[in-house]
N, C-alpha and C positions, 0 to 999 in steps of 0.2 A: 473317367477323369484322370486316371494314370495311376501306379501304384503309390508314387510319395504323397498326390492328395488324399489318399486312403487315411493316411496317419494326422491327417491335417481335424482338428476340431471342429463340431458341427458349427458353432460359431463363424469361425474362421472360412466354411464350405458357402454356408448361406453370405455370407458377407461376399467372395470370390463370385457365386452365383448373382446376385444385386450386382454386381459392378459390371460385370460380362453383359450381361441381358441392359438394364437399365443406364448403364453408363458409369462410370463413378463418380462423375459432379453432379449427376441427378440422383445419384445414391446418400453423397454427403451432401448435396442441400436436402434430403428428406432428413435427415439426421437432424442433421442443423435446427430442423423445424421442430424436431421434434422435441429438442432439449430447449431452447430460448424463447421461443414463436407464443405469446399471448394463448389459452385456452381457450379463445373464444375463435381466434383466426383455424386455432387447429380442428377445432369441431366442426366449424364452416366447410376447410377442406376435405376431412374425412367423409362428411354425411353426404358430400357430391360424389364420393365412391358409394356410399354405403347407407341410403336415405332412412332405412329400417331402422337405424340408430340413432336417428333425429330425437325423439325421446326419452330416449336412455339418457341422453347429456343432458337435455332441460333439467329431467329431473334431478338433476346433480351424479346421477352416475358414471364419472369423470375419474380419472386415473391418469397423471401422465406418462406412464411404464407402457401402457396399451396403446398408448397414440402412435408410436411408430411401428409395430407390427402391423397395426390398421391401414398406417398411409403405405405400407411397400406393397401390401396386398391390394389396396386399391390401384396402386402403379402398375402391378406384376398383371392384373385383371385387365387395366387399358392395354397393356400388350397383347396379351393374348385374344383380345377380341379384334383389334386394328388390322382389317383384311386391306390396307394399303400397305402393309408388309408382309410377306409371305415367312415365317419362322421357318428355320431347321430342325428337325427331329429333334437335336442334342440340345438345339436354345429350348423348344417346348419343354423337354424334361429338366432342364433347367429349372424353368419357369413353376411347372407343378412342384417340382421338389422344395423350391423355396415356400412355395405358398401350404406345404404341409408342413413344415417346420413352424413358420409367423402363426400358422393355423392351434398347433399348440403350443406356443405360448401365449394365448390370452386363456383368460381364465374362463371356468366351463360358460359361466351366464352369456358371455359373450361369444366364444366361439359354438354353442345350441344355438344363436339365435342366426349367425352365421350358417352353421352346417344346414339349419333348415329352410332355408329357400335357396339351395343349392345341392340336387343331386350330384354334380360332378363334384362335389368338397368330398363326398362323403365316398365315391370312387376313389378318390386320392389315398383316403382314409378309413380307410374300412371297417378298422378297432372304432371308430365312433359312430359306427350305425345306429347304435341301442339312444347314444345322446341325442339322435336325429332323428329317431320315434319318439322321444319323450317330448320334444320341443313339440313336434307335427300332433301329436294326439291330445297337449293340453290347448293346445287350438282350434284341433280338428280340419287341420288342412295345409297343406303345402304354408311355408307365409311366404309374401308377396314382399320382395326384396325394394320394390318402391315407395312403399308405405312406411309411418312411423311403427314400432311395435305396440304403441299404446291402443291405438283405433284395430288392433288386430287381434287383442285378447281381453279377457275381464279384467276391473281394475287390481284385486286382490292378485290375480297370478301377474299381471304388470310388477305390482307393491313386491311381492317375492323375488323377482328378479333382481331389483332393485338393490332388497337388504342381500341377496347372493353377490350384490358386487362392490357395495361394501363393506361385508365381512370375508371377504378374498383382501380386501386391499388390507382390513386392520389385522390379519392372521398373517399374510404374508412381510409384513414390516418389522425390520430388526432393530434394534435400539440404536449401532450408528444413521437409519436411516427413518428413522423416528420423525426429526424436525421438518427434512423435506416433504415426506408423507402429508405432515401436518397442513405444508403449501397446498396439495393436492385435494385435500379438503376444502381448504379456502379455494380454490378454484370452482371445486364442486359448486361450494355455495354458489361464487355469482355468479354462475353458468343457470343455479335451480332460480333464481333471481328470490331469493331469499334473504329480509332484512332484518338487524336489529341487533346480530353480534358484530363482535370488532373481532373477527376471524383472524385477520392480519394480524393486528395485534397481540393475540396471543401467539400467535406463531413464532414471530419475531420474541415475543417474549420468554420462549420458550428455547426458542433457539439462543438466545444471550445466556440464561440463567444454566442450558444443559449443557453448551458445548464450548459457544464463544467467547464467556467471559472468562469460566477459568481456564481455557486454554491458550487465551491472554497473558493471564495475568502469571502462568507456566511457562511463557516463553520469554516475557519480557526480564522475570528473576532468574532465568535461564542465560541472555544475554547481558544482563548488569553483571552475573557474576563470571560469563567468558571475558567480558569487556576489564574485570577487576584484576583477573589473571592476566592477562596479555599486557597490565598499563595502560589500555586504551579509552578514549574519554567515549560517554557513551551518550547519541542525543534525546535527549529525554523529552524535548520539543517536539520532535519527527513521531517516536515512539511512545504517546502519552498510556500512560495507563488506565485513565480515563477516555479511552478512543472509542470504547465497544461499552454498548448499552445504555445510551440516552434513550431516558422515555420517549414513546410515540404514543400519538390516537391513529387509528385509520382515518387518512381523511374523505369526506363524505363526495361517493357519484363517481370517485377514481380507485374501483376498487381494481379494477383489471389491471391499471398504469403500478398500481400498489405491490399486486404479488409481482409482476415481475419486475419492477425495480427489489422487492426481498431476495425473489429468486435469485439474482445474479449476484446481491452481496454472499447470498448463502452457498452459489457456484465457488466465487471468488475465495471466500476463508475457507470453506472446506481444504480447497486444491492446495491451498498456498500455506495454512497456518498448521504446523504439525510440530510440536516444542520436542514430543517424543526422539522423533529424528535427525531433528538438530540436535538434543543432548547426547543421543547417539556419534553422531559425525564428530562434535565439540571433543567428547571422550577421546575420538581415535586422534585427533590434532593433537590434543594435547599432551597423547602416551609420550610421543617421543620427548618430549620437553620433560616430563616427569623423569622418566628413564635417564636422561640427563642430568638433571637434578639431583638425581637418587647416586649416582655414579659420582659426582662432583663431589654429596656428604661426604660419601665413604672414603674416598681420597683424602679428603679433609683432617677426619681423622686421624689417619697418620701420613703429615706431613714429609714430604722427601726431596729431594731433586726433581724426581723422578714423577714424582704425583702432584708435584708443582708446575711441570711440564703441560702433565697429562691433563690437569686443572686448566692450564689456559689454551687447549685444543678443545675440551670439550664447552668450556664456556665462548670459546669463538662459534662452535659447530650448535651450540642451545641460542646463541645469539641470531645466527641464521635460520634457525628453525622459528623461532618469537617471530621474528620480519614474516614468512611465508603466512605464521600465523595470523598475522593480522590481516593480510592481502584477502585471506580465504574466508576470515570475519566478517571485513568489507562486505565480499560477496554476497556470504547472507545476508545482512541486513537489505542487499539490494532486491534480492530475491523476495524478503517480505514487503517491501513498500507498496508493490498492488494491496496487500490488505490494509494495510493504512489507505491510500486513497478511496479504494472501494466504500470503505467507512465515511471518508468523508464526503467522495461521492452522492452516497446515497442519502447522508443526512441534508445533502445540500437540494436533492432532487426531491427528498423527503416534503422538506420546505414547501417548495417550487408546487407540489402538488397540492399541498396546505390552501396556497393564494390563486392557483388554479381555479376558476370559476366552472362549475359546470353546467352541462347545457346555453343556453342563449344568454348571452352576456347581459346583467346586470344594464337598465337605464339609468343613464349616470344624472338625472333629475331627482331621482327617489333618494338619491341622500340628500334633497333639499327640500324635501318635503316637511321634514320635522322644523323646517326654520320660516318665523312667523315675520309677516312681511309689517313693519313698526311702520306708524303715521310720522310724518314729519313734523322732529317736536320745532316749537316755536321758540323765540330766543328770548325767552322770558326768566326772571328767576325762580330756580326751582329749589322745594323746599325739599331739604333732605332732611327725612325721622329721624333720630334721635341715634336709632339702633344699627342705622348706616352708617353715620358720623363715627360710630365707636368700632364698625370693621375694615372701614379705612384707615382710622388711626394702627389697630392692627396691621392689616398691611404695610401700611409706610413703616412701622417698626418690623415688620419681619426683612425687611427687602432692606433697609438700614443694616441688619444683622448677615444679611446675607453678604455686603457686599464684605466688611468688616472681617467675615470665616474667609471670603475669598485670598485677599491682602495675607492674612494668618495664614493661608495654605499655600500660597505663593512662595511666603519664607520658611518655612515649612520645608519646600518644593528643595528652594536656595542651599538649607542647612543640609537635606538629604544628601543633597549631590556635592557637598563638599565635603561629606563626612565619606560617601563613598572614594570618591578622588584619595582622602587620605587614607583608605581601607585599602586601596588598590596597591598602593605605595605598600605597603605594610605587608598582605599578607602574600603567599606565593602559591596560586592559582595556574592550574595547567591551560589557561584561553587566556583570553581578548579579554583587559579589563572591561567593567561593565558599561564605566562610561562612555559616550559616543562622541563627545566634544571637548574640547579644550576649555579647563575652566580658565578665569582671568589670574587664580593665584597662579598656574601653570605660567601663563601668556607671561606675569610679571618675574618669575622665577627664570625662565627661558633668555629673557630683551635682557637681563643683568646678569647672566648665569651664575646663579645662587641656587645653590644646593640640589640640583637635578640629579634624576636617578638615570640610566640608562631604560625603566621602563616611561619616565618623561620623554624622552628623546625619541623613540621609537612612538610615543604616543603623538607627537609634536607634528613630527614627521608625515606619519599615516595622516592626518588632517589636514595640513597645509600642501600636500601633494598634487592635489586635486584628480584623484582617484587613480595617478600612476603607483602607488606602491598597495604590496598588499604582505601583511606582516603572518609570519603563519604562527600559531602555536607554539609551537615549539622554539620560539623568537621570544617571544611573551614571556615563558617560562624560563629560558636561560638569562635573560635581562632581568628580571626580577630576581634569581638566583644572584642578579652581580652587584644587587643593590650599591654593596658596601664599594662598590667602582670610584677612584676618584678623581677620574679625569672624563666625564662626562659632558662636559664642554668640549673635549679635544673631539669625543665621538658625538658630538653633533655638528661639528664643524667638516668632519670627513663624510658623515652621513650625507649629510647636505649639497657639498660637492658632490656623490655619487650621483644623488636623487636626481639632482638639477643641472647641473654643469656636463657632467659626464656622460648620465641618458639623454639630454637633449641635442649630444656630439654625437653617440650612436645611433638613435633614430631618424637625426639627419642624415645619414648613409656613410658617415667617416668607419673606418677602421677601428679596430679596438686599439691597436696602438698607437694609433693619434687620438685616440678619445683618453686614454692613460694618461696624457702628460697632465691631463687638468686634476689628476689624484697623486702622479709624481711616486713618489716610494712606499705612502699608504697605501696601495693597491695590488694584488700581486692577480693576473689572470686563469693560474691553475696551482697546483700543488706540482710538490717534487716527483718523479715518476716511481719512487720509491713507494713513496706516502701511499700515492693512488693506487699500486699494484699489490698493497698489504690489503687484506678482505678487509681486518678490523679495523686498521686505520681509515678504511675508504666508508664502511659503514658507519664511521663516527658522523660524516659528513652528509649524509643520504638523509633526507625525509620526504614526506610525502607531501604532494602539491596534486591538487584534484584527483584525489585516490591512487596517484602512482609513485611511486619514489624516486626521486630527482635525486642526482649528487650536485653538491653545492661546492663547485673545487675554488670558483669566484670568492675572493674574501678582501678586506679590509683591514688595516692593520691599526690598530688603536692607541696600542702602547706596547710596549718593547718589555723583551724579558720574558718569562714562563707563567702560567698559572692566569691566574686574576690581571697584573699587572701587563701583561699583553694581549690584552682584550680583542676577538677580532667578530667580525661582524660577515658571515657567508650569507651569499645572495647568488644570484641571477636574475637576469631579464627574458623571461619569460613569456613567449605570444604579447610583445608591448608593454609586460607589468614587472615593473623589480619588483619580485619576491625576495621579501627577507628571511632565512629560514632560519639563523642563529644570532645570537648576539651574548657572547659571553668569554667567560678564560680559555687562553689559548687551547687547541684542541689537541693530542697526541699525535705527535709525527715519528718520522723514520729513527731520524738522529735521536728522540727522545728515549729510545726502546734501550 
């Protein structure tokens, strides 16, 4: 094989050998099978290499660590028997060398039952002579590799085999692999066709209570608190913390569809949920910014020219390190969202197997069966008892009350959402107020402008748009920041021409500079080249629009002068959408420094 595969791991050799001989797309779909594939499909295919083990699996002596040693041995065995190909020396020593290696990794019950109805195994292998007498003597004869094992020895040395291969599986299981083991069991089961536990069930329950719910509920207090550092708003919608561990039952007849819908939730968060090494990675993000931090106190301290300089190079240089921070935030949180769907996923297929009927579909007469077919009453008058008269009066008073709570919750409904509208006004929230419509106190505030805030306007605006603008956060936040603005009328007057006059000049195909004249001197198309080519002044203007960060050099001019009093409003038109990303006091320019 050459001197550098010498150094090369037995793994690594046997894996190199399956690929050469067998192909490598018939290598990894035997893989494939081996990890995903139903227990019932994989025992099918093995037992067509390997019929002798027909019983072994009824009786639940099922593992799925074994199944793919078993299937490349059955594939390595179609090769070397297929005299429509004529093998090379080097492919046949191939061949045997892989199947002595798969030969021991399965554990002894199974490879004795192997090595004895196969003198050439035991050529291969010559240290397991002695296992391939003990197999052959407690039977008393070669065994016959096409029979089951059970018709081929007493029941008691059967039974023995049995408990030898599941105490290989409970001895060999370490505590990270504890829960999946547990699936293997449940496999067993409805392979042994064995009823009356909820096998699934506890697995699954086991698997929530040991691994997945506090290492949930370790990552999520893990990202609230990157998310608290960095300023970033964190969704607690997307990431509930109630994601992981609704009760289940196993549902009845789908036990097979059962473990592997578990299985793949419990592939899915193993791979993907690890809080350990994201607080890991978080840590090294965040050294530089501390280091920073730590460097900008000490300055602090004793104030100079000199360390006042130095103070605003390193808080430009922390300021760009927070930006990269949150980019790399992002990431992860995108990186966990499989285990969020997975979860939801699976409770949703959970369901689905619930209302899953099994076997022969339900006659759909049988739920009218319980319904009794009444004579044709006559149009006579009938006498209603006493004690019916008084639970109909009942009813008509309950349904009286009903409608009565209804009207009461209605305004109820009314008062919530005007008290929120003035909540929204008031408090300063880093989103999208919560209301989603224009109240009418709004509508009549707006037609007389009387006392509008700059977050009315922007709210005004977004609604009557008809889904051309889209306000970002960070819009929300500086406009509520300007409450105390007093010319809010003047900025919904320019907003307005922008939304409407001005984009509907540009998306007809004109120019930006014939679409300008309809905004005139409130409108300026970019910044000073000064402005833009300062890091921190251009950073002031940068936010983020579908995870990336845009510079917003487009602005509006609202009112004249510095501060509050020159209000400007940064935007762009984006893939068809004005985005609004600012709306507040003037922002820091060149001239201003």
């Amino acid at each position: 094989m050459g001197d550098d595969f010498q150094r090369v791991d037995i793994g690594s050799r046997l894996d190199f050998n399956l690929g050469h001989v067998l192909g490598n797309d018939a290598r990894d779909k035997l893989r494939a099978m081996a990890l995903g594939s139903p227990a019932a499909e994989l025992v099918k295919t093995i037992v067509q290499h390997f019929p002798i083990l027909t019983s072994l699996f009824q009786a639940g002596a099922f593992y799925r660590e074994f199944a793919l040693p078993l299937l490349y041995m059955g594939s390595l065995q179609e090769r070397l028997s297929d005299t429509a190909v004529k093998l090379s020396q080097p492919d046949r020593l191939r061949i045997e060398m892989a199947i002595t290696v798969l030969v021991m990794e399965l554990p002894d019950p199974f490879s004795s039952v192997l090595l004895g109805t196969s003198e050439q195994l035991v050529n291969m292998l010559p240290e397991r002579a002695m296992q391939r007498a003990a197999v052959v003597a407690k039977v008393g004869r070669d065994l016959d590799a096409l029979q089951p094992l059970s018709e081929q020895m007493d029941m008691d040395s059967f039974a023995d085999i049995i408990r030898e291969v599941h105490l290989f599986g409970h001895n060999s299981v370490s505590q990270a692999k504890r829960v999946p083991r547990l699936l293997d069991m449940a496999e067993s089961h409805a392979l042994a066709l064995r009823s009356g536990e909820n096998l699934v069930g506890i697995v699954y329950s086991q698997f929530c209570s040991e691994f997945a719910l506090p290492q949930w509920a370790i990552a999520i207090d893990a990202m609230v608190q990157h998310a608290s550092a960095m300023e970033l708003p964190f969704d607690h919608k997307t990431f509930q913390r109630d994601l992981i561990g609704r009760a289940i039952v196993q549902p009845k007849g789908q036990t097979e569809d059962a473990i592997q819908l578990l299985r793949s939730l419990i592939t899915a968060t193993y791979s993907r949920l690890d809080p350990a090494a994201f607080l890991q990675r978080a840590d090294k993000q965040l050294a530089k910014v501390r280091e920073l931090e730590l460097q900008i106190a000490t300055l602090g301290a004793n104030l100079t020219v000199t360390a006042m300089a130095k103070i605003g190079a390193l808080a430009e240089a922390g300021g760009a390190e927070i930006k990269a921070n949150r980019g790399w935030f992002k990431d992860e949180l995108e990186n966990l969202l499989p285990v969020v769907r997975a979860w939801q996923s699976f409770y949703a297929e959970w369901d689905r197997l619930h209302r899953k009927v099994p076997g022969v579909a339900a006659k759909s007469p049988a739920s009218l069966s319980v319904v009794e077919k009444l004579p044709v009453q006559r149009h006579a008058t009938a006498v209603v008892p006493q004690d019916v008269q008084h639970i109909q009066a009942e009813l008509e008073s309950a349904h009286a009350t009903i409608e009565q709570n209804a009207t009461a919750l209605m305004e109820l409904r009314t008062e919530n959402f005007n008290l929120r509208s003035v909540n929204e006004t008031l408090t300063l929230a880093n989103r999208r107020p919560e209301c989603l419509a224009v109240s009418m106190d709004l509508m009549r505030r707006i037609a007389i402008r009387e006392a509008i805030t700059p977050t009315d306007v922007l709210l005004f605006v977004e609604a009557t748009s008809e889904g051309r603008v889209v306000v970002l956060d960070s819009a929300w936040k500086s406009a509520k920041e300007a409450a105390t603005f007093q010319s809010s009328a003047r900025m919904l007057e320019v907003i307005s021409a922008m939304v409407f006059g001005y984009y509907d000049s540009i998306m007809s195909g004109n120019p930006d500079a014939t679409a300008r004249a309809l905004l005139g001197k409130s409108y300026s198309a970019n910044e000073s080249e000064n402005t833009s080519s300062n890091g921190k002044l251009r950073a002031l203007r940068e936010f983020h629009y579908l995870g990336r960060p845009h510079y917003f050099e487009r602005h509006l001019k609202v009112g004249n002068g510095s501060g509050l009093e020159g209000m400007r409003v940064h935007f762009d038109i984006i893939d068809g959408k004005v985005v609004i990303a600012y709306a507040g006091p003037h922002l820091e320019v060149w001239s201003s420094n």
